[in-house]
C-alpha positions, 0 to 999 in steps of 0.5 A: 412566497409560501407556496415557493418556501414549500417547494423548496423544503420539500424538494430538499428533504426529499434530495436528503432522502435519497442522498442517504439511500445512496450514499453509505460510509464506515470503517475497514481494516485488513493485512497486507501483503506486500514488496517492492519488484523491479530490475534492481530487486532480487531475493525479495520476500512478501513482508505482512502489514496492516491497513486501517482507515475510513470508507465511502460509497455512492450509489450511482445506479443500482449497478454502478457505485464509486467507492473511496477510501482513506487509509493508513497503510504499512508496505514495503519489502523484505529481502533475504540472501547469502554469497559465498566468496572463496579467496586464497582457497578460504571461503567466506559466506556473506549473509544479508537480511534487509527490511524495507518498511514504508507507510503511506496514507492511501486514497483510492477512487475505485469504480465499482460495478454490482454483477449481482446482489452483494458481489461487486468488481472494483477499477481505479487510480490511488495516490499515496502520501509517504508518512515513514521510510526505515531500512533495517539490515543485518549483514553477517560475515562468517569465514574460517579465519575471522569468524563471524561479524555483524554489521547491522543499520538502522536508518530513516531512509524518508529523503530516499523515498518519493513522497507520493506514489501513483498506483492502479488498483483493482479487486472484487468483494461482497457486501453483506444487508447487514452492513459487513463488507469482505475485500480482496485488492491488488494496488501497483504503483506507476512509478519508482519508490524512490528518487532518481538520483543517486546517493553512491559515493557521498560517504553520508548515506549506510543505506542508498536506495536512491535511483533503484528500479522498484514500485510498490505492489500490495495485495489486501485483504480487508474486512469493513462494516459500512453504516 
């Protein structure tokens, strides 16, 4: 019995062992750059975000490695634009500036393969949980004969928007001995961002993007220190 104890302690402290060879963790951060694109989206501008979380990485073999994260990350889209509208022979100029910002909790399973010390190449599906949906937009309305108006909303657009968001995601980084890892990906999501139907025509909604044609894409660059 004393011989089997033995056994039994030595082949768990040696599984730790290599548990804690293989396996490493830590935390990252970055910018994102990211906006929504699709047949119901014109005029859109990369809007800048942020993204911080937790990371983990298992050593499969010395080349192969599954790496996932947790993150809390800031996405959506910003959208510029103007029309003129000539009636009567006056011209009116119709500005409109719009801020779409929505903010997930990311979880990535990427698979990563080692092409050589350090530099590695990543492959995997995210799924992210909306956490904030807000729309911010100015439309401003300038024209000879009434001058200029300004019609801005503020609203929470969160029973719009899909409450998860499917993506593919790929990218490539370099990890460092000491720990310190660098990180480029781009994320694109399967679906729409928001729901099917469509609000249009009910009265209670300023700001409908129920039944748009728009998916989520979001290039990061990120920074991290596993320990």
């Amino acid at each position: 019995m004393k011989k089997l104890l033995f056994t039994a302690a030595i082949a768990v402290i040696g599984f730790t062992q290599v548990s804690a060879q293989d396996f490493s963790y830590g935390v990252k951060a970055g910018l994102n750059i990211a906006t929504l694109s699709g047949d119901d989206i014109e005029n859109n501008d990369p809007k800048l975000g942020l993204h911080i979380g937790a990371t983990g990485e298992y050593m499969v073999t010395e080349k192969f490695a599954i790496q996932a994260d947790l993150l809390y990350s800031m996405q959506g889209l910003k959208q510029s634009g103007f029309e003129e509208i000539n009636f009567n022979g006056e011209t009116s100029r119709l500005d409109l500036e719009s801020d779409v910002k929505l903010n997930y909790i990311n979880l990535p399973i990427m698979f990563k393969y080692y092409i050589t010390k350090g530099f590695n190449v990543e492959l995997g599906p995210q799924v992210g949980f909306l956490v904030s949906a807000k729309a911010d937009v100015e439309l401003k309305s300038t024209s000879s004969i009434t001058g200029t108006e300004t019609i801005k909303i503020d609203q929470d657009i969160k029973d719009q928007t899909k409450s998860v968001d499917f993506a593919l995601a790929f990218g490539l980084g370099y990890k460092f001995d000491s720990g310190l890892n660098l990180g480029a990906r781009f994320a694109a999501s399967l679906g729409n961002a928001f729901e099917d139907t469509s609000n249009s025509g009910s009265g209670d909604t300023e700001f409908d993007a129920t039944g748009s044609d728009a998916r989520n894409g979001v290039i990061s660059f990120s920074v991290g220190y596993m320990f």
